[in-house]
C-alpha positions in Angstrom: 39.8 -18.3 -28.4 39.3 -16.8 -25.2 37.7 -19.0 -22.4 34.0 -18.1 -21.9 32.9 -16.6 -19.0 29.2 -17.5 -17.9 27.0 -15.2 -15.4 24.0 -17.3 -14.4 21.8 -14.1 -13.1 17.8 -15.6 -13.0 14.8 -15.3 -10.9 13.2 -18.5 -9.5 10.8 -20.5 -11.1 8.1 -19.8 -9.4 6.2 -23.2 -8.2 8.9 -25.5 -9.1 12.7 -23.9 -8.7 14.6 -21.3 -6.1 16.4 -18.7 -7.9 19.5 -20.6 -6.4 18.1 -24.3 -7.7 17.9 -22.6 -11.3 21.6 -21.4 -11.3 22.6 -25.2 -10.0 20.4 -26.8 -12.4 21.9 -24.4 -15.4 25.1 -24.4 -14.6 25.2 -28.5 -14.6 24.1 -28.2 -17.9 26.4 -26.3 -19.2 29.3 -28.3 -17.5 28.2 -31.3 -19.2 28.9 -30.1 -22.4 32.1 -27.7 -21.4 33.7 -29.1 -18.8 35.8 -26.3 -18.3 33.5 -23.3 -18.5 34.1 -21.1 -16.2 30.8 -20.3 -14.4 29.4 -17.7 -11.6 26.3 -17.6 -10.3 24.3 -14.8 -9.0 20.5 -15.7 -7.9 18.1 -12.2 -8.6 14.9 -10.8 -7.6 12.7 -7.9 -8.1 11.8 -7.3 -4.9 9.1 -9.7 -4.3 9.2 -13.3 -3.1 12.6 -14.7 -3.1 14.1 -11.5 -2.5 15.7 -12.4 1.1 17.1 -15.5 -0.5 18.9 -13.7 -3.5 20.5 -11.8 -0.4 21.3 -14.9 1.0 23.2 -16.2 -1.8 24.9 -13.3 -2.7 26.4 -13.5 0.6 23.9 -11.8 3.6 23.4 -12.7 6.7 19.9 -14.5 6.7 18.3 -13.6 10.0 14.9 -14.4 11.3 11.9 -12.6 13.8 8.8 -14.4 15.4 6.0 -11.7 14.0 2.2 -11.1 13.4 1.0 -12.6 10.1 -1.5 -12.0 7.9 -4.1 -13.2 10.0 -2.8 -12.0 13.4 -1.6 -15.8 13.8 2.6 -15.6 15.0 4.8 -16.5 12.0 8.5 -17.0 11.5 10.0 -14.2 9.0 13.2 -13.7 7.6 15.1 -10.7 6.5 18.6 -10.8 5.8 21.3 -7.9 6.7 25.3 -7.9 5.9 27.0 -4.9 7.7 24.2 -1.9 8.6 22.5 -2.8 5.4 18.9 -4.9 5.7 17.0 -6.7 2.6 13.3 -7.2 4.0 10.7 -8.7 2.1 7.1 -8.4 3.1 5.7 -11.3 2.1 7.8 -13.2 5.0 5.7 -11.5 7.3 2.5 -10.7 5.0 2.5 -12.6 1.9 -0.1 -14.8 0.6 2.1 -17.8 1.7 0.8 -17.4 5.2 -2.7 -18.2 4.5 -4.1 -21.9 4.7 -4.9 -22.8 1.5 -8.7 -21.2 0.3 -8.4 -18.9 3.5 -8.4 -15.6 2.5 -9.1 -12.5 4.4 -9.5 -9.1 2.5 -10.9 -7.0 4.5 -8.8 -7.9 7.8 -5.3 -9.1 6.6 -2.9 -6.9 8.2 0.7 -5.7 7.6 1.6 -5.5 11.2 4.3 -7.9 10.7 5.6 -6.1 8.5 6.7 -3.0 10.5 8.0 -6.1 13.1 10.0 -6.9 10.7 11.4 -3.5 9.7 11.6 -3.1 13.5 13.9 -5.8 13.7 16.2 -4.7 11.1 16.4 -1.0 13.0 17.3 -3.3 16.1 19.9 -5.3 14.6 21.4 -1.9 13.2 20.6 -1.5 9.8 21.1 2.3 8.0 20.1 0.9 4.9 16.7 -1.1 4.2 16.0 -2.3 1.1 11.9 -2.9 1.4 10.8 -5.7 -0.9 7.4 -5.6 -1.5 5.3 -7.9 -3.6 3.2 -11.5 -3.2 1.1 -9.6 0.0 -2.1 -11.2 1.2 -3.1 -8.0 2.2 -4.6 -4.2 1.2 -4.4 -2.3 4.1 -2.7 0.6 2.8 0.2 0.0 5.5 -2.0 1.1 8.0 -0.5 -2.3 9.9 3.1 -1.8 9.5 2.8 1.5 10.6 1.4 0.8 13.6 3.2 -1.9 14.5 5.9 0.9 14.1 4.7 3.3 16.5 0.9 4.8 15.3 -2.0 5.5 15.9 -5.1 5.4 13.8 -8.3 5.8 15.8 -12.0 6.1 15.6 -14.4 8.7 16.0 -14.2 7.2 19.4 -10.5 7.4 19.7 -10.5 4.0 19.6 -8.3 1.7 17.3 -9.6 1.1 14.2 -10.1 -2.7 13.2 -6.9 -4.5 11.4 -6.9 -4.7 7.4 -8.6 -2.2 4.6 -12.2 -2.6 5.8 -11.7 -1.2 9.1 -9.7 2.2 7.5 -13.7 3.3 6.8 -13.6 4.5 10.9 -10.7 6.2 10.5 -11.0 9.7 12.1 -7.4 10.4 13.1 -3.9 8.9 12.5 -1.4 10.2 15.2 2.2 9.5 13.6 4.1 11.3 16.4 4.9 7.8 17.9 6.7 6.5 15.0 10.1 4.8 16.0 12.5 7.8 16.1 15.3 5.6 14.2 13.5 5.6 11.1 14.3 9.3 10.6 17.9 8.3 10.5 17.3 5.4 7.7 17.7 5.3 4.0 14.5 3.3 3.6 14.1 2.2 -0.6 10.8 0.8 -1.5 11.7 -2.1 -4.0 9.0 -3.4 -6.1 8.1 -4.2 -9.8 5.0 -2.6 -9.5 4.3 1.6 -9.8 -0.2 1.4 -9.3 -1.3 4.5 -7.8 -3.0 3.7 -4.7 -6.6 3.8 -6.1 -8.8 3.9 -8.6 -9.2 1.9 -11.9 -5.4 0.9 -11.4 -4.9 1.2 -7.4 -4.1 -1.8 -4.8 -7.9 -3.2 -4.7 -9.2 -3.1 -8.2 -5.6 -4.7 -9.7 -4.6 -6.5 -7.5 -7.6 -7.6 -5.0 -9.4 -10.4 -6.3 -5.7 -12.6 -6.3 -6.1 -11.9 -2.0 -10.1 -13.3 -2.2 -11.6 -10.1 -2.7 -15.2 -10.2 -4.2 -16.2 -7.1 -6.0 -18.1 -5.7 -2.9 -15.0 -6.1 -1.3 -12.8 -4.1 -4.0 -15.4 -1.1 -3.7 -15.5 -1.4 0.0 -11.6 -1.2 -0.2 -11.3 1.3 -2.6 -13.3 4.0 -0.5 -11.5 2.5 2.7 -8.0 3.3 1.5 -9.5 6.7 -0.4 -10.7 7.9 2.7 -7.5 6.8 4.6 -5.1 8.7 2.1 -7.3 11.7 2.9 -6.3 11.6 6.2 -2.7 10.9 5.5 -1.6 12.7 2.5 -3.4 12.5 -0.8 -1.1 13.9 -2.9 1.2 10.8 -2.4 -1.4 8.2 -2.9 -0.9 8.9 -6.9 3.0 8.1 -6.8 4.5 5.0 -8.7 4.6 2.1 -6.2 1.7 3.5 -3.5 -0.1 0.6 -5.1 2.5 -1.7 -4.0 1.4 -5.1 -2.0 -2.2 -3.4 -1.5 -1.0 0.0 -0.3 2.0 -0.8 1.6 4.1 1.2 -0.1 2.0 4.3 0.2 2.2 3.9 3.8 6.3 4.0 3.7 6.6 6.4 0.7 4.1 8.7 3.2 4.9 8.1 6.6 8.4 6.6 6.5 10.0 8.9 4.0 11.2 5.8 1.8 12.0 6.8 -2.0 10.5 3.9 -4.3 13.0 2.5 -6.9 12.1 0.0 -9.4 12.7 -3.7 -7.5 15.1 -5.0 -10.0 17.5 -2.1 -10.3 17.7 -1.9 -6.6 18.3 -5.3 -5.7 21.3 -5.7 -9.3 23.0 -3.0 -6.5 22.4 -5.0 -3.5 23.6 -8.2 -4.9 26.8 -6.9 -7.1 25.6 -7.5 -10.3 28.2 -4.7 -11.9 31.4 -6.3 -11.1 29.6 -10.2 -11.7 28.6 -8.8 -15.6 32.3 -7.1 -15.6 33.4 -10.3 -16.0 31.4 -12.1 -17.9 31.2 -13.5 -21.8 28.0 -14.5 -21.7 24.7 -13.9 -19.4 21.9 -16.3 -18.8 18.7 -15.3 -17.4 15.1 -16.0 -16.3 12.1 -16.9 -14.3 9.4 -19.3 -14.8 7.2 -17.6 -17.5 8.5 -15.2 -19.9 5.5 -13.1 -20.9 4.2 -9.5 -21.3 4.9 -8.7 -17.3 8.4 -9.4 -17.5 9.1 -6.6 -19.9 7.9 -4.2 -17.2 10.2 -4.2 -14.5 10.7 -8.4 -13.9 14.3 -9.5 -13.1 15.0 -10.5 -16.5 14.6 -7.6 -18.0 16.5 -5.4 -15.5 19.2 -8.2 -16.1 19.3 -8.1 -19.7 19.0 -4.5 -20.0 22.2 -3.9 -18.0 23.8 -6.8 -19.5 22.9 -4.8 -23.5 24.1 -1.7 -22.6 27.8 -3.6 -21.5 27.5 -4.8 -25.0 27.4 -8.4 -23.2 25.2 -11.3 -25.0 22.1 -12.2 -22.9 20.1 -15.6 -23.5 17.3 -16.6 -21.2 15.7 -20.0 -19.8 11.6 -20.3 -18.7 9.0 -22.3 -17.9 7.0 -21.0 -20.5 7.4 -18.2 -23.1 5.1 -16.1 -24.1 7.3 -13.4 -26.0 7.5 -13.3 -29.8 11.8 -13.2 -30.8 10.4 -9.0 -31.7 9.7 -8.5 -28.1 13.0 -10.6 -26.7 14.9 -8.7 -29.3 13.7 -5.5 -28.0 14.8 -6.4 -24.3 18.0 -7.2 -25.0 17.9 -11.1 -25.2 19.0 -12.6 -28.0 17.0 -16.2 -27.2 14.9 -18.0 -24.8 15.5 -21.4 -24.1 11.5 -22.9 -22.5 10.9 -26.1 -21.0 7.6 -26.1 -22.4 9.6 -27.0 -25.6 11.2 -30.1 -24.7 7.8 -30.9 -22.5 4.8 -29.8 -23.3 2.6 -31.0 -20.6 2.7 -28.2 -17.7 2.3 -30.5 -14.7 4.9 -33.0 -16.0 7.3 -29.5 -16.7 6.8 -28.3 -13.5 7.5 -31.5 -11.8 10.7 -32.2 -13.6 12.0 -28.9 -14.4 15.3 -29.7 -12.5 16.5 -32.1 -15.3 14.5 -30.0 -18.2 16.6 -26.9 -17.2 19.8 -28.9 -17.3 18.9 -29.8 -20.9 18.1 -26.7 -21.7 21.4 -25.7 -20.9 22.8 -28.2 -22.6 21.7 -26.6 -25.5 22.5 -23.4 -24.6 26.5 -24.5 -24.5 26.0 -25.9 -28.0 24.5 -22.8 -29.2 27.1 -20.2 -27.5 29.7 -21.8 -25.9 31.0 -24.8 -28.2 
C-alpha cells in the first residue's frame, strides 16, 4: 500500500489556536497513531487576520513598521515580503485588535496606517502586494490609507477633512495627484473574503458596522458619508465586489490605487504554494475554528477543499464547532469534519483546551483514513 501523504492546509482557530498551532497540534495527532506518516504542513488564510503569519510560515520574510493605528495612537505592524513580493494585512495597522477593549471609534477610526504600511512595502521594494483586508476597526472608505499615501481630501475650506467615515460628510475635493508615484508601477491584489458593494443595504456600515461600535445613527451617518465620498471619487466603482471590504478600504485601492480584487483565499493558495504542497499529497486536512454557513463563501476551507476536489484528492476537516449538515460539507468538497465540540461540549472548556482536543481529533482522523 503506498505510504500516505498528509497536507495539513487550515486556518487558525480563531480565539484559541494560530493557523501554525493547529498544523502542530494535528499533525501530533496523527503521529501518534502512524508514526511514520509522512506529514507537511502549510498554515492558510483568506486574507484577513493571520494572513502575514501564513506568509511567515510558508517561508516570508516577516518585517515590521512603527505606524498610525486605529485611533491615531503609534502601533507596531507587520507585513511580510520574500523577494519584491509583499503580503500586507490591514488589520496590523487597523484592525479591531488595536482598540482597548469596549473602545470603539466609528466615526473617527482611520486607515492611515494602512497606506504606512503599504508605504513600507514600496520602500522595501516590493512589485507585488498582496493587500489582505479583513478584521478592520474602521469605515472610512480608505480615505486614511490614501492619504497617508500621498492625498488630499479637503473641506469647503480647503482644509483637511477630520480622520474616519464621519468626517467624509465635509468632503469637497480629493486631490489624488500626490499619490506615491511607485504605486503606478505595482501589481496591487485586493485579497479578501468579502465582495459588499460599498453602500447600501449590503455596503461597509449597514453589514459590517455595528461589530466596530457603530449605533444605528452612526450606520446612517456613515452610509451618507461614504455615499457622498464615492461621488467625489468615482461612483461607478463603489458597486464592485470587495469595495465593501474592511469598511470601504477596498474601494479606496480598487479606485485610487488601481488594485484588481481577487477572492482572499485563491490569492493567498498562490502566495503560499499550495499547488505543488496538494501535488503531493494523499490526503488533505483542513479548517478553522467554526465551520458554518460563512465558510462556504469564500473562507480558507473551502478555497482548500475546492482545489483539493478538483485534484481528485480526499479532503477531511477539523473545527471548533460545526455548523454544516454532511449535504453542505459534501457539496464543498469535504468528505468529514472532525469538531471539538464533539469530544467537549462546553465552549469555554473547548476553547481553553483545544490544543489537546485537536490532537484527538486527529487521532481519529488517522483511524479513519490513514490506518
Amino acid at each position: 500500500m503506498e505510504t500516505a501523504r498528509v497536507l495539513v492546509a487550515a486556518d487558525k482557530f480563531k480565539g484559541s489556536l494560530t493557523a501554525v498551532q493547529v498544523a502542530e497540534r494535528v499533525t501530533a495527532g496523527l503521529r501518534r497513531v502512524v508514526p511514520g506518516v509522512r506529514v507537511e504542513t502549510l498554515p492558510v488564510a483568506d486574507g484577513g487576520d493571520g494572513t502575514v503569519a501564513a506568509a511567515v510560515a510558508a517561508g516570508f520574510e516577516r518585517r515590521e513598521a512603527r505606524v498610525t493605528g486605529p485611533l491615531g495612537d503609534p502601533v507596531t505592524a507587520a507585513y511580510a515580503l520574500r523577494g519584491s513580493t509583499a503580503v500586507v494585512e490591514m488589520a496590523e495597522a487597523s484592525g479591531l485588535q488595536h482598540l482597548p477593549d469596549g473602545v470603539f471609534a466609528p466615526l473617527t477610526a482611520t486607515t492611515y496606517g494602512s497606506g504606512e504600511l503599504l508605504a513600507a512595502a514600496l520602500e522595501a521594494g516590493a512589485t507585488t502586494i498582496v493587500f489582505g483586508v479583513g478584521g478592520s476597526a474602521t469605515t472610512d472608505g480608505g480615505a486614511g490609507m490614501l492619504a497617508a499615501l500621498g492625498a488630499r481630501f479637503l473641506d469647503a475650506d480647503g482644509k483637511p477633512v477630520g480622520p474616519g467615515g464621519g468626517g467624509l460628510a465635509e468632503l469637497a475635493e480629493a486631490d489624488l495627484s500626490g499619490l506615491d508615484p511607485r504605486l503606478k508601477d505595482v501589481d496591487l491584489v485586493l485579497a479578501s473574503d468579502v465582495d459588499n458593494p460599498l453602500t447600501g443595504p449590503k455596503g461597509a456600515p449597514e453589514v459590517y458596522g455595528r461589530q466596530k461600535g457603530a449605533s444605528e445613527e452612526d450606520i446612517a451617518v456613515l452610509d451618507a458619508a461614504l455615499s457622498h465620498y464615492s461621488s467625489v471619487l468615482g461612483p461607478e466603482t463603489s458597486a464592485l465586489p470587495g469595495a465593501g471590504a474592511a469598511g470601504g478600504i477596498g474601494y479606496g485601492a480598487l479606485v485610487a490605487l488601481g488594485a484588481r480584487f481577487r477572492p482572499g483565499i485563491e490569492v493567498m493558495l498562490d502566495v503560499l504554494g499550495f499547488a505543488p504542497a496538494l501535488a503531493r499529497a494523499t490526503l488533505v486536512i483542513t479548517g478553522e475554528g467554526s465551520l458554518d454557513e460563512q465558510t462556504l463563501h469564500g473562507k480558507a476551507p473551502a478555497g482548500v477543499a475546492a482545489a483539493a476536489r478538483e485534484a481528485g484528492i480526499e479532503v477531511v476537516a477539523v473545527c471548533g464547532r460545526l455548523a454544516l449538515s454532511p449535504e453542505a460539507l459534501s457539496g464543498a468538497g469535504i468528505a468529514r469534519a472532525y469538531a471539538l465540540a464533539e469530544l467537549e461540549p462546553d465552549p469555554a472548556v473547548s476553547m481553553a483546551q483545544a490544543g489537546p482536543l485537536l490532537e484527538r481529533a486527529a487521532e481519529s482522523i488517522a483511524r479513519d483514513f490513514l490506518s
